[in-house]
N, CA, C and O of each residue as an XYZ file, in Angstrom:
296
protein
N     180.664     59.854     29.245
C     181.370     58.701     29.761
C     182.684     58.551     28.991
O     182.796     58.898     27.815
N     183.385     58.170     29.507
C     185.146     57.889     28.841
C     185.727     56.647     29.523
O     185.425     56.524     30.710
N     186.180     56.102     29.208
C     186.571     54.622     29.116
C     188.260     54.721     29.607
O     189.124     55.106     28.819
N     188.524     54.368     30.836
C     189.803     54.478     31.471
C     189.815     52.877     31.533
O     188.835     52.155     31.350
N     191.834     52.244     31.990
C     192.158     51.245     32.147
C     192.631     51.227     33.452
O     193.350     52.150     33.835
N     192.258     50.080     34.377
C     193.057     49.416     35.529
C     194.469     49.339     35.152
O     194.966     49.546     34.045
N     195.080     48.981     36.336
C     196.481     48.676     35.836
C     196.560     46.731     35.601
O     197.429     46.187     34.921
N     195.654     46.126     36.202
C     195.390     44.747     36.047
C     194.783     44.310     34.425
O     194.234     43.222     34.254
N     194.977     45.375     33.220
C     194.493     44.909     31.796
C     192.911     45.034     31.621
O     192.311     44.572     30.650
N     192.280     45.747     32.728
C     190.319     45.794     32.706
C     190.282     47.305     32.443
O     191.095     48.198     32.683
N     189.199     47.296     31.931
C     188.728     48.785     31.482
C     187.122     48.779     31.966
O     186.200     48.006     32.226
N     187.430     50.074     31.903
C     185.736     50.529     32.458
C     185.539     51.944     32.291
O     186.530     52.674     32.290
N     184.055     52.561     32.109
C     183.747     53.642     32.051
C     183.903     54.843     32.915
O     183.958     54.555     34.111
N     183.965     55.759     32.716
C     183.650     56.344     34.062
C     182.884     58.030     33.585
O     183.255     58.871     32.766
N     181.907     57.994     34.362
C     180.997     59.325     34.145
C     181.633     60.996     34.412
O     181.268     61.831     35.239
N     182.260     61.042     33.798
C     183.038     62.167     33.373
C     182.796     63.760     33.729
O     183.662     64.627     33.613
N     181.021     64.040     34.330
C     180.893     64.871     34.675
C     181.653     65.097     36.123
O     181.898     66.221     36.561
N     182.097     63.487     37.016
C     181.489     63.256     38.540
C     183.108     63.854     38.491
O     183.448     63.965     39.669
N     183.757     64.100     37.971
C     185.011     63.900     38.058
C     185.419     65.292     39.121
O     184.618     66.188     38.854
N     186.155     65.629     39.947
C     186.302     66.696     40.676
C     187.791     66.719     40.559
O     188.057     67.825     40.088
N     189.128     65.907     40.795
C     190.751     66.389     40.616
C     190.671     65.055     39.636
O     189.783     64.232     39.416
N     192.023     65.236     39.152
C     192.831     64.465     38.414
C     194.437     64.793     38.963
O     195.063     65.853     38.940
N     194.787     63.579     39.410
C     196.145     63.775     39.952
C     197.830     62.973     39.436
O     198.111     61.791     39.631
N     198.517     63.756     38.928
C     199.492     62.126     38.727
C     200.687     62.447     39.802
O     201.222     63.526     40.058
N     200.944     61.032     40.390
C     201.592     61.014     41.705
C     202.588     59.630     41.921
O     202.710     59.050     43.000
N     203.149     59.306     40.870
C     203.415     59.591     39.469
C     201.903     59.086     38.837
O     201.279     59.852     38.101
N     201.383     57.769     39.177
C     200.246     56.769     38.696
C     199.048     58.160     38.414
O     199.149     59.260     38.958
N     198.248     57.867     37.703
C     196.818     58.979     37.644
C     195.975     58.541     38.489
O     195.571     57.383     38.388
N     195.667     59.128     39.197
C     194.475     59.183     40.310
C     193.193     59.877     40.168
O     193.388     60.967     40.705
N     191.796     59.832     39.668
C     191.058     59.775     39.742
C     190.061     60.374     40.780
O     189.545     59.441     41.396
N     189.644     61.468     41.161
C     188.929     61.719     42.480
C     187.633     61.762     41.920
O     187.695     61.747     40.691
N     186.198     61.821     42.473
C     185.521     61.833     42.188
C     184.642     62.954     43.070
O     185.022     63.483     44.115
N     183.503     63.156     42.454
C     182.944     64.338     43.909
C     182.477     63.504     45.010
O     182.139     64.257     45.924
N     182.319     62.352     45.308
C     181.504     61.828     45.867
C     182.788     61.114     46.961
O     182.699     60.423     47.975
N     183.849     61.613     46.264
C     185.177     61.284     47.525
C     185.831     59.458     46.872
O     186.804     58.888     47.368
N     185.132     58.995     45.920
C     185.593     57.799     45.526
C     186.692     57.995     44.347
O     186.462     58.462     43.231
N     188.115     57.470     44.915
C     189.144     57.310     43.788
C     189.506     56.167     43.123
O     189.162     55.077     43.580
N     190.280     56.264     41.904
C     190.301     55.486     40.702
C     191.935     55.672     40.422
O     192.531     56.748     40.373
N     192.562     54.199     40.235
C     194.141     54.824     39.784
C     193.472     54.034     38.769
O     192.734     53.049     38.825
N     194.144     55.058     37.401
C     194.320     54.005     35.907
C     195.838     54.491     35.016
O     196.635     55.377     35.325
N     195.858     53.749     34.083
C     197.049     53.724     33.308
C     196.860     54.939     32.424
O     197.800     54.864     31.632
N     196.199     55.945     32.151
C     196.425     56.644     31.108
C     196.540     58.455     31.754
O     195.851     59.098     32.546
N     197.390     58.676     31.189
C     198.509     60.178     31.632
C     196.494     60.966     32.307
O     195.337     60.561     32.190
N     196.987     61.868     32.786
C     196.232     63.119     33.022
C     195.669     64.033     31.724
O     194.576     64.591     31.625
N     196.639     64.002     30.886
C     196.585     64.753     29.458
C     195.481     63.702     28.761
O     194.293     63.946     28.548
N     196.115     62.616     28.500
C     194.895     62.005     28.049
C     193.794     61.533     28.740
O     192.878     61.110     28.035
N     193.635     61.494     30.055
C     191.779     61.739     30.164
C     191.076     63.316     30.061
O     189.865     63.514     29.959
N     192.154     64.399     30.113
C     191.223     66.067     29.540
C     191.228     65.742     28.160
O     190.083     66.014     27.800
N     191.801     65.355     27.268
C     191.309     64.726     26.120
C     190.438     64.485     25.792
O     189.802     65.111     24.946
N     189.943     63.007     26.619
C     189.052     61.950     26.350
C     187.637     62.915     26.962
O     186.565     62.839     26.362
N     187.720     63.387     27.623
C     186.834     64.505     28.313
C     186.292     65.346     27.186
O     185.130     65.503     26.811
N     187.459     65.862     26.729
C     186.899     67.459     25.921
C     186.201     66.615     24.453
O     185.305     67.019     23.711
N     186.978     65.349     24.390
C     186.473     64.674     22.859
C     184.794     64.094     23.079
O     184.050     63.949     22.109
N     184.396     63.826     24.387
C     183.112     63.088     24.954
C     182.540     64.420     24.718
O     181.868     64.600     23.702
N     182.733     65.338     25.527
C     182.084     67.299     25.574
C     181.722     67.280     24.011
O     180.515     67.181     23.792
N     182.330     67.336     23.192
C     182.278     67.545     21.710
C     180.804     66.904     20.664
O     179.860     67.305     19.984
N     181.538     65.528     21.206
C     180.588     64.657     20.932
C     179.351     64.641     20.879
O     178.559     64.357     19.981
N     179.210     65.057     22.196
C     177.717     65.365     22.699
C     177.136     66.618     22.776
O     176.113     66.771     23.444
N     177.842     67.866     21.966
C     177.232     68.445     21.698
C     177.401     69.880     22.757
O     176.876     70.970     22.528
N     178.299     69.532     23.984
C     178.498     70.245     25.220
C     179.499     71.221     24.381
O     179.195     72.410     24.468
N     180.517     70.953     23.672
C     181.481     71.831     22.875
C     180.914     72.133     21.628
O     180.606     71.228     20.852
N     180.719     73.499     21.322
C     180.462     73.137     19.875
C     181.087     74.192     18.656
O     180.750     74.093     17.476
N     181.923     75.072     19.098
C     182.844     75.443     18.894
C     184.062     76.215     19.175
O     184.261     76.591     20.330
N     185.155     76.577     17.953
C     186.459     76.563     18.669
C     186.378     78.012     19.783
O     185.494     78.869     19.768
N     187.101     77.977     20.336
C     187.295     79.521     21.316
C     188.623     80.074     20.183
O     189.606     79.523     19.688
N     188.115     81.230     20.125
C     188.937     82.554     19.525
C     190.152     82.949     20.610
O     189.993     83.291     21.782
N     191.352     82.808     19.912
C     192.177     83.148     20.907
C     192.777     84.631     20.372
O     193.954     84.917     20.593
N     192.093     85.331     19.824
C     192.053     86.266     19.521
C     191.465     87.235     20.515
O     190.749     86.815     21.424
N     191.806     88.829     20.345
C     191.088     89.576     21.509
C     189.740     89.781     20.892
O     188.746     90.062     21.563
N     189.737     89.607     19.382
C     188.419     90.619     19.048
C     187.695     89.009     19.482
O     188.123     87.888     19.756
N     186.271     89.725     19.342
C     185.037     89.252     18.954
C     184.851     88.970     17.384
O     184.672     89.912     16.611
N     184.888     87.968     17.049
C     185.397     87.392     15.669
C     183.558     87.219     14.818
O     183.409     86.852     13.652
N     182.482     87.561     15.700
C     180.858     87.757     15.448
C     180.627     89.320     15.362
O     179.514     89.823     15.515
N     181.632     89.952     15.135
C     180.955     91.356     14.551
C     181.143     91.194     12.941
O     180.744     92.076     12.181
């Protein structure tokens, strides 16, 4: 879950798996899989953020990717 803002000063959660686009047009738009959208105040950059920091959290990330070619486990 990650915690986005209305543009009216309210905040609310939103379940972060359901998420299917993220759009800015300019405002961020919100799609969901289920076809229900969301405009809130915070960039595109910061909800893959708030995303990858929730992923982390919970254990879904758990470490860095090698941007290296080798295999850095031999």
């Amino acid at each position: 879950m990650i915690r986005v803002s209305r543009f009216n000063g309210t905040s609310f959660v939103i379940n972060c798996e359901w998420i299917e686009t993220l759009e800015s047009t300019p405002d961020t738009v919100i799609t969901l899989v289920n076809g229900k959208k969301y405009v809130v105040k915070e960039s595109v950059d910061d909800i893959i953020d708030s995303v990858v920091e929730f992923k982390r959290r919970a254990g879904f990330i758990n470490r860095l990717i090698n941007p290296l070619s080798e295999n850095d486990d031999k």
